[in-house]
C-alpha positions as CSV (number, residue, x, y, z in Angstrom):
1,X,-10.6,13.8,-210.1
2,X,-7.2,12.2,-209.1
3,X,-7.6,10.3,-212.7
4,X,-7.7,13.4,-214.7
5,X,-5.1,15.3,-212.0
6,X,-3.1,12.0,-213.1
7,X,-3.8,12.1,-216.9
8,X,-2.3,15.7,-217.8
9,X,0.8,15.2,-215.9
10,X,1.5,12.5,-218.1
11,X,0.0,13.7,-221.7
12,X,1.1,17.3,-221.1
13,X,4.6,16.4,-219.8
14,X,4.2,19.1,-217.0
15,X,6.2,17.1,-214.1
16,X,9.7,17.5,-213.5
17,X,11.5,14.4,-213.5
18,X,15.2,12.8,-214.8
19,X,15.4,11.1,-217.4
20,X,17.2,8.0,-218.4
21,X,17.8,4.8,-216.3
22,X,19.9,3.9,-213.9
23,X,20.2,5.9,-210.9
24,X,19.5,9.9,-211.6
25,X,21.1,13.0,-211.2
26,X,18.7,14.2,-208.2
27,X,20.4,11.0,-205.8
28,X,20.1,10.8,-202.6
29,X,22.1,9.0,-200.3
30,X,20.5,8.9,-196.3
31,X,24.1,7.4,-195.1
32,X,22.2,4.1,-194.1
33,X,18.1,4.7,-193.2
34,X,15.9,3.2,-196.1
35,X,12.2,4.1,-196.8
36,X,10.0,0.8,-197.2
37,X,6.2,1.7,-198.4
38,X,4.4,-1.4,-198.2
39,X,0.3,-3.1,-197.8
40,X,-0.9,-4.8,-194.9
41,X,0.2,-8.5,-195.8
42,X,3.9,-7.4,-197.0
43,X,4.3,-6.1,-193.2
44,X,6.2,-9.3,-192.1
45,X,7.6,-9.2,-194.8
46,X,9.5,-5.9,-194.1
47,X,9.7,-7.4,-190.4
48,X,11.4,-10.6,-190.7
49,X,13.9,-8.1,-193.0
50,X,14.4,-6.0,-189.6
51,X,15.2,-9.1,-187.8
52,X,17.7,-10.2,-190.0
53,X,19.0,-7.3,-190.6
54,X,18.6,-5.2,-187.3
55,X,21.9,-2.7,-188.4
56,X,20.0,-1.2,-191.5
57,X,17.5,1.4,-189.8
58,X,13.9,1.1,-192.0
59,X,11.2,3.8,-192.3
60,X,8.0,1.6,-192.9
61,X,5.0,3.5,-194.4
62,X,1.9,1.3,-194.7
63,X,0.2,2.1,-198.1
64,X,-3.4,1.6,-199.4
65,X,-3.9,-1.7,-201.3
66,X,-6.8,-1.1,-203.7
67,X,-6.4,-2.5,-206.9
68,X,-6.7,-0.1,-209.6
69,X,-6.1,3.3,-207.0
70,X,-4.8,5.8,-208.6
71,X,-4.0,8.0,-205.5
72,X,-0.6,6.3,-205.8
73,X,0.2,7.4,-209.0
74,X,-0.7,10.5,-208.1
75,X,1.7,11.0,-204.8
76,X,5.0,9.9,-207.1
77,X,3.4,13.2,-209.7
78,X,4.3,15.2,-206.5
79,X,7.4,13.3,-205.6
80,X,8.7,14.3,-209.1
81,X,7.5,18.1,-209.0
82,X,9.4,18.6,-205.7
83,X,12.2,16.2,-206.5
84,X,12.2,14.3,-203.4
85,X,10.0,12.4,-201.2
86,X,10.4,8.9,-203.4
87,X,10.3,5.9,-200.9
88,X,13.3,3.5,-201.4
89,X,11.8,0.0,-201.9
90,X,7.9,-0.2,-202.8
91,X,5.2,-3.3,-203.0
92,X,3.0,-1.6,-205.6
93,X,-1.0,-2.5,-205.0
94,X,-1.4,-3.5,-208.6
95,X,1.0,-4.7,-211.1
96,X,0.1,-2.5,-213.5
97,X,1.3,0.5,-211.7
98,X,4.8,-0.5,-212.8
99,X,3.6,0.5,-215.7
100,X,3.6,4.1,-214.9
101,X,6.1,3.7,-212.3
102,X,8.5,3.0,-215.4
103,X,7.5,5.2,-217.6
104,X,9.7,8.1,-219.2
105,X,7.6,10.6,-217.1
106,X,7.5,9.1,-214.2
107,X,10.4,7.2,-214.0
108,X,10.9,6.0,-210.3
109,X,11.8,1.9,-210.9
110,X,15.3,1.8,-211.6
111,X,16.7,-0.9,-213.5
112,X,17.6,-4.0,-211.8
113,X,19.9,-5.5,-214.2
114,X,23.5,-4.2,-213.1
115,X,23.0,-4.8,-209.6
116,X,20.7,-8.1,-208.7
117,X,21.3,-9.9,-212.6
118,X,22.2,-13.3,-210.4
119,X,18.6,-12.6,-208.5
120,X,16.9,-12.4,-212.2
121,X,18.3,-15.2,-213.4
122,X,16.6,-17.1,-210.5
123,X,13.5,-16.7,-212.1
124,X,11.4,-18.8,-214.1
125,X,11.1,-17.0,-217.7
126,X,7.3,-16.8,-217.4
127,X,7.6,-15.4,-214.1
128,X,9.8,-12.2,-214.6
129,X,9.4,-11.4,-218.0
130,X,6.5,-8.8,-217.3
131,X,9.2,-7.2,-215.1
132,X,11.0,-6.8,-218.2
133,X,10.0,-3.0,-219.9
134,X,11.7,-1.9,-223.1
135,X,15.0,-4.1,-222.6
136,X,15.4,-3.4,-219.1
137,X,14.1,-5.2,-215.6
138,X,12.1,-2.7,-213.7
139,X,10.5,-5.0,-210.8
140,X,11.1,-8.0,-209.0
141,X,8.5,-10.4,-208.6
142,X,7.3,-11.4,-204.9
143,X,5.3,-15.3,-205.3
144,X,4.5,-16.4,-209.0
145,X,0.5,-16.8,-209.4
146,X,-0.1,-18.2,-212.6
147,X,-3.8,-19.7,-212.9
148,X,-3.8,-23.7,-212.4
149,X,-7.5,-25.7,-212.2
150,X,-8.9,-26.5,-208.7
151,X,-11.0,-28.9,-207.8
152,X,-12.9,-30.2,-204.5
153,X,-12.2,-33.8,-205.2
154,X,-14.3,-35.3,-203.1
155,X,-17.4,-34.0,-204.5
156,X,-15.9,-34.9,-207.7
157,X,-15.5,-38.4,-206.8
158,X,-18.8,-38.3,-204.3
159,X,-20.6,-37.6,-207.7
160,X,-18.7,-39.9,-211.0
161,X,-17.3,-36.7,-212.7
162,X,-14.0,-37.0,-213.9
163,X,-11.6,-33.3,-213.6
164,X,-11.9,-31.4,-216.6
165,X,-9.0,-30.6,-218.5
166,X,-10.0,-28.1,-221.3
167,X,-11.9,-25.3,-221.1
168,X,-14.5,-26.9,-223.5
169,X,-14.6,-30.0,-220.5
170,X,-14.7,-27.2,-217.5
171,X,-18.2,-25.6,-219.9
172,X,-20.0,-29.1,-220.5
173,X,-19.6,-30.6,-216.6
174,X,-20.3,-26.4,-215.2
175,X,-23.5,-27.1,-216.9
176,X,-24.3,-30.6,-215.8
177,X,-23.1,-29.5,-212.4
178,X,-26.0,-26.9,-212.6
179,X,-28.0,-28.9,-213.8
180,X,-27.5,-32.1,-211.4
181,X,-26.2,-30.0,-208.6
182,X,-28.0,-26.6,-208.1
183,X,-26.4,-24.1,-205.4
184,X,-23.3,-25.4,-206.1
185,X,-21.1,-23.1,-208.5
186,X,-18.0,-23.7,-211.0
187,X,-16.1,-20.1,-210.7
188,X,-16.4,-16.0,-209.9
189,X,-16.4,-13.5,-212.7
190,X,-16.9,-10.1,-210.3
191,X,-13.4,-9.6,-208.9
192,X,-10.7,-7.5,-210.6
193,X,-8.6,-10.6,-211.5
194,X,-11.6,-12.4,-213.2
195,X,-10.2,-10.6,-217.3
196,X,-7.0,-12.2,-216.2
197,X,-8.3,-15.4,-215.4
198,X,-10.4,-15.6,-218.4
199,X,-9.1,-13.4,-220.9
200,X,-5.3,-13.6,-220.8
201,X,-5.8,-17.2,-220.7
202,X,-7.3,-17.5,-223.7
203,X,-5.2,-14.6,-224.9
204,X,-7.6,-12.1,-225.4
205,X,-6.0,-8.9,-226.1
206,X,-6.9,-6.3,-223.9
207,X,-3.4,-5.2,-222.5
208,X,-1.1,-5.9,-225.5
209,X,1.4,-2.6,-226.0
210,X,3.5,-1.7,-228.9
211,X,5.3,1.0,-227.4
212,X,5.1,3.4,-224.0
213,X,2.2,5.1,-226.1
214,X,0.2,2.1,-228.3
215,X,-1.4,-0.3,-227.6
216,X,-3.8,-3.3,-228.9
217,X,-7.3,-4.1,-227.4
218,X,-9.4,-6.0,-229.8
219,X,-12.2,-8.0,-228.0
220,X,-13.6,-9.1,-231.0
221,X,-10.4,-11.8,-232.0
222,X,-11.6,-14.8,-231.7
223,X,-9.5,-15.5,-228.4
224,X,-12.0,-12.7,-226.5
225,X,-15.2,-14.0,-228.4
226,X,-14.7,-17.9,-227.2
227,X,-14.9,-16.5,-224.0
228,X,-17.7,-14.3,-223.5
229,X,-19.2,-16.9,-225.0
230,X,-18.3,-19.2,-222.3
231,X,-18.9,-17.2,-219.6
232,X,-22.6,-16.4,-221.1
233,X,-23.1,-19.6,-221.3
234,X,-22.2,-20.7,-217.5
235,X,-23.8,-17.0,-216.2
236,X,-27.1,-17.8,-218.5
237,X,-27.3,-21.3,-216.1
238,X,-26.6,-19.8,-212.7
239,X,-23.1,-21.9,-212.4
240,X,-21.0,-18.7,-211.7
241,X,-20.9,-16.1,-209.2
242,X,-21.6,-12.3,-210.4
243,X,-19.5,-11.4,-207.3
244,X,-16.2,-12.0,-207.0
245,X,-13.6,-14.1,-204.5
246,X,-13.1,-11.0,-202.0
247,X,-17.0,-10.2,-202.0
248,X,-18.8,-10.2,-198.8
249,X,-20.7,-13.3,-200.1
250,X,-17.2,-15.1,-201.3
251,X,-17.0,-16.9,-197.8
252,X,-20.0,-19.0,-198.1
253,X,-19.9,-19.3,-202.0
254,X,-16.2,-20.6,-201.5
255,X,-17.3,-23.5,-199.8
256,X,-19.7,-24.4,-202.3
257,X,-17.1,-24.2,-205.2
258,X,-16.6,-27.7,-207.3
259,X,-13.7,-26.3,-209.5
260,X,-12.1,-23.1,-210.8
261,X,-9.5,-21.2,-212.6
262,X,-7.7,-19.3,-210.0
263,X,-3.8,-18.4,-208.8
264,X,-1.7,-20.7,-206.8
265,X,-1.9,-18.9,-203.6
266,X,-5.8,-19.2,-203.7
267,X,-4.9,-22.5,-201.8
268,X,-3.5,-20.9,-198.4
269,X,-5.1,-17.3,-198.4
270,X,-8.7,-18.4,-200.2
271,X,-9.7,-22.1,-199.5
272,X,-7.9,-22.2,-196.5
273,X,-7.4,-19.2,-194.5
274,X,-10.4,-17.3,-196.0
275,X,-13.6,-19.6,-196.7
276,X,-12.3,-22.6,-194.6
277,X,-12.6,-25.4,-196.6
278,X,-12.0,-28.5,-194.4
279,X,-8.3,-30.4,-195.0
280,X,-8.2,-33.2,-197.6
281,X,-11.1,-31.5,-200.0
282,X,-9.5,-29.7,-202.7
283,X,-6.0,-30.0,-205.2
284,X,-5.3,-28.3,-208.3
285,X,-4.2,-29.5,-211.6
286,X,-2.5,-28.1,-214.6
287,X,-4.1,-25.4,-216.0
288,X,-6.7,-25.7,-218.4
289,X,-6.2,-25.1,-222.1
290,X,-8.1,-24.3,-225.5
291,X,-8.8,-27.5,-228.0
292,X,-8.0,-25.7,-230.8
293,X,-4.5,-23.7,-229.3
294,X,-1.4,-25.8,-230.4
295,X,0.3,-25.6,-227.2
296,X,-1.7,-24.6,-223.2
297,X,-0.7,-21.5,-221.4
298,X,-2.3,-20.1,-218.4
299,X,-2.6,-16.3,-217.2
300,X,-1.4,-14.6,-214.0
301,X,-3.4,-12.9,-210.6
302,X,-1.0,-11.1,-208.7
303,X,1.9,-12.1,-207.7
304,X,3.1,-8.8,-206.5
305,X,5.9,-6.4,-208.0
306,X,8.3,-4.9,-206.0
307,X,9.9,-1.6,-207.3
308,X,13.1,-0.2,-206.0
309,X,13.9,3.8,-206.3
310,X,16.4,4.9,-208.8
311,X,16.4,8.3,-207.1
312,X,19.2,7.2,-204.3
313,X,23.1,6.3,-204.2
314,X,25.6,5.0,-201.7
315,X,24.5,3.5,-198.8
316,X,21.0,3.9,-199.0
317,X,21.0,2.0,-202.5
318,X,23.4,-0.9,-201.0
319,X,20.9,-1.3,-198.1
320,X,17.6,-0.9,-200.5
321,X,19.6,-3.9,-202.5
322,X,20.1,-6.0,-199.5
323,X,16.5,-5.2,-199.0
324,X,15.4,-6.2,-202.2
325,X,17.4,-9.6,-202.1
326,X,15.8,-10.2,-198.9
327,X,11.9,-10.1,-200.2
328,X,13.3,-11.9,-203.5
329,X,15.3,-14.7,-202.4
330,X,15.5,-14.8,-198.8
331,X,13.6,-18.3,-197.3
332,X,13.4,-16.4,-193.7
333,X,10.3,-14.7,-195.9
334,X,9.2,-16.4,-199.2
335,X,9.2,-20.1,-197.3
336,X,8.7,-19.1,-193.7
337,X,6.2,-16.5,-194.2
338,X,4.5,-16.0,-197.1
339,X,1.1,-17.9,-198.3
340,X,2.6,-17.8,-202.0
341,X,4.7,-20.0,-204.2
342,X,7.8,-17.7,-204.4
343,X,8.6,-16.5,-207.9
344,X,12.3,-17.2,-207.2
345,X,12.7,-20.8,-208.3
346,X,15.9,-22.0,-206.2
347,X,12.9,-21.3,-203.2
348,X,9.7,-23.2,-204.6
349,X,10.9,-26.7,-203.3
350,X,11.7,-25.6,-200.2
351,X,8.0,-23.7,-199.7
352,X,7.0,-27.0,-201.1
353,X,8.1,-28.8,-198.9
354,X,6.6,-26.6,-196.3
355,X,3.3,-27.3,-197.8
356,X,3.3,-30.6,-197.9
357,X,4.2,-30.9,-194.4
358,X,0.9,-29.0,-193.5
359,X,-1.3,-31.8,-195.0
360,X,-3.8,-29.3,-196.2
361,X,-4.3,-29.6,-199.8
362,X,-5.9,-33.5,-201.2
363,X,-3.5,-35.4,-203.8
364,X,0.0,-33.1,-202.9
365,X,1.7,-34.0,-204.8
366,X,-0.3,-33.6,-208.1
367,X,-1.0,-30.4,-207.1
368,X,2.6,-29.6,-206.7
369,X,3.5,-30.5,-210.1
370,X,0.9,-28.7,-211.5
371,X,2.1,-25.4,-209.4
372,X,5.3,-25.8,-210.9
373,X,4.4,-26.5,-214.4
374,X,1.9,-23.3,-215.1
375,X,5.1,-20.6,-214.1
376,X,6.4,-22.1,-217.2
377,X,3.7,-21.3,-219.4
378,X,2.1,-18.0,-218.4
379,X,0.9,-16.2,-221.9
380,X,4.1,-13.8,-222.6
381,X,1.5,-11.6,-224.7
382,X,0.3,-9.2,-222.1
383,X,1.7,-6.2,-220.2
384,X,1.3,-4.2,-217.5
385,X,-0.6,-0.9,-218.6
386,X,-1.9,2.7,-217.1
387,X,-5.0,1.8,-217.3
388,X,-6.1,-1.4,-215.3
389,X,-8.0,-3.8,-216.9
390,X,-9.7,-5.0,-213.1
391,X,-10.9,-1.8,-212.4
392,X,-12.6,-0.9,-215.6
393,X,-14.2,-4.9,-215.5
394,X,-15.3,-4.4,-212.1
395,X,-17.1,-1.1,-213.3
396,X,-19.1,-2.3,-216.0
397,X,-19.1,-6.1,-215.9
398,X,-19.7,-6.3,-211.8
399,X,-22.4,-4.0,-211.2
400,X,-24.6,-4.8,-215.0
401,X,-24.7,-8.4,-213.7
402,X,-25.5,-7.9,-210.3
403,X,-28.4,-5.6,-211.2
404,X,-29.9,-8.1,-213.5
405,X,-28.2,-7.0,-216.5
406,X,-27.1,-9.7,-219.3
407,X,-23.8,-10.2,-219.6
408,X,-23.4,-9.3,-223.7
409,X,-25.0,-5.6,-222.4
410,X,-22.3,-6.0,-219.9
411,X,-19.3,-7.3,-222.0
412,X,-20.4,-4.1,-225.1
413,X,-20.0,-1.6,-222.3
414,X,-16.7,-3.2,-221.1
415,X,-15.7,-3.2,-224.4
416,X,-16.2,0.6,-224.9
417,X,-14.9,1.5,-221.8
418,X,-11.8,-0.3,-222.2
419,X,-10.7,1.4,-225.0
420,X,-12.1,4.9,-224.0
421,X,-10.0,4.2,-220.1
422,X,-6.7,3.5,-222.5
423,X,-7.3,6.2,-224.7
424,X,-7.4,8.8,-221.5
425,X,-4.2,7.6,-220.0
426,X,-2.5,8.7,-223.6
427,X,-2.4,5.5,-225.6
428,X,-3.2,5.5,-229.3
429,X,-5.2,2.2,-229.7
430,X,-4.9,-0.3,-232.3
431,X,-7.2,-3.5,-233.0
């Protein structure tokens, strides 16, 4: 219901709203008091801000952090029928909801440009490019998560294999691992990041848009086929999980993980904080790539956006800047506090640093490197949409394979629903 509640706002152009960029005609200004909607593990986040900043009074509103939700979507269609209600700064619970968030309808993220360009700047191209919606820079990214490989390098050693470095290695030594080590597993394909893990790596289109209203899903290029293949491949020998890395059963497949595609903060909040892998095990290396692509790229999980109201003036939008310098750039949070590499380069050494001084991950340094490397070559050929990819994977390709279904039934009905979920949010969809 909230879907279709969602959908004929935005088709039928029935919600009031300003046009334009910049900050709109309907602005606000609280003479100081800014609204902060965050999800539970931005909290410090907006707490360490309050320290620092204990003259700038903040209204903290702690918001549901479902991937793929649209209740959110659908509060900002009420914001803009009664003209006010916007929160100032907001972490949004997917990255694609800056899609709508941006979008001539809707149009709440104001652009960034005029006031933080020296912020922007301090990100790596690869990082804060998606941030970047018809010319302008809508969002500001909180850690970079491009995909890197990670391996538990003892078992890897323990048993003669060498780390794999294409995605043609990672398939031939998944399979020998199944084969010689049963129970153990090579990766998750049930969670809402697993298309961007698999598919925007290779470059499969599924979220490439031409405009506000087109957009290109094709999943029969040869960049989508060479990995369904893959993934029927490793399913077919019982070396990946159907579930996914936040499932109930994550904890204890976690620990039996020998290597993966998966984000840079999947170090602190999964290995380590969630399935507590013992010190010293695992390290990642540069991402894997395609034999026959002339040059590697990686994909992206997460990494949240932060949007930033342009429904406000005056003092409440010079204290919602402050804010949004503070989660950018500010070490008190992206090195002190948070489990992520921070998207804002000047910071990364510095949360490096901090890392290395925990002794957690095996081979540091070579892990390092590799963390730095992949935010410089995250596939540019993929945006932030209406519809989210995750949600309609988890749908389809999550519950066909855990109820015994193959995964080519399960990829077909993807497919179709993929293009059908587009369609309903107002795209026109090309191949």
């Amino acid at each position: 219901m909230a879907v279709a509640l969602v959908t004929i706002c935005l088709v039928a152009g029935g919600c009031k709203t300003a046009e334009g960029t910049g900050t709109a005609q309907d602005a606000t200004d609280s003479g100081g008091r800014i609204t902060v909607w965050v999800d539970p593990p931005r909290v410090p986040a907006v707490n360490a801000f309050q320290k620092a900043f204990p003259d700038i009074p903040v209204e903290v509103n702690t918001i549901n952090g479902n991937v793929g939700s649209t209740e959110l979507q659908q509060k900002f269609v009420l914001f803009n029928q009664a003209e006010k209600g916007w929160p100032d700064a907001i972490f949004f619970p997917s990255n694609d909801d800056i899609a709508w968030a941006s979008s001539s309808k809707i149009n709440y993220a104001r652009d960034l440009s005029p006031d933080l360009g020296d912020i922007l700047a301090g990100y790596p191209a690869g990082v804060i490019e998606q941030c970047k919606i018809e010319g302008q820079f809508r969002c500001l990214r909180n850690d970079a998560a491009p995909d890197v490989f990670w391996y538990d390098q003892v078992l890897l050693a323990e048993w003669g294999y060498e780390p794999p470095t294409t995605w043609e290695q990672y398939e031939s030594l998944s399979l020998r691992i199944a084969a010689e080590h049963p129970g153990h597993i090579t990766g998750f394909v049930g969670d809402a990041y697993a298309p961007d893990r698999y598919l925007w790596a290779s470059g499969c289109p599924t979220n490439d848009t031409a405009s506000e209203k087109q957009v290109r899903i094709n999943l029969a290029d040869e960049r989508c086929v060479r990995v369904r293949q893959l993934l029927d491949r490793l399913l077919s020998a019982g070396v990946l999980s159907s579930t996914g890395i936040f499932s109930p059963d994550a904890a204890e497949l976690g620990r039996r993980l020998v290597m993966s595609p998966g984000a840079v903060w999947w170090g602190n909040f999964l290995f380590r904080d969630t399935w507590k892998v013992p010190a010293g095990r695992i390290t990642a290396a540069k991402p894997l790539r395609w034999t026959s692509d002339p040059t590697p790229m990686t994909s992206s999980e997460g990494g949240g956006l932060w949007g930033f109201s342009r429904h406000i003036k005056g003092v409440q939008l010079e204290n919602t800047l402050t804010f949004a310098r503070f989660v950018a750039s500010d070490p008190r949070w992206q090195v002190d506090l948070s489990v992520g590499l921070p998207g804002y380069k000047p910071l990364q050494k510095p949360w490096l640093a901090k890392q290395r001084e925990a002794r957690y991950l095996a081979d540091f340094e070579h892990a390092a490197e590799a963390f730095v490397y992949a935010t410089t070559i995250v596939r540019p050929d993929r945006d932030y949409t209406r519809y989210n990819t995750g949600t309609v994977w988890t749908h389809t390709i999550t519950p066909a394979l855990t109820s015994g279904k193959s995964f080519t039934t399960a990829w077909r009905t993807f497919s179709d629903r993929l293009t059908r979920e587009a369609r309903s949010f107002g795209y026109t969809v090309e191949s």
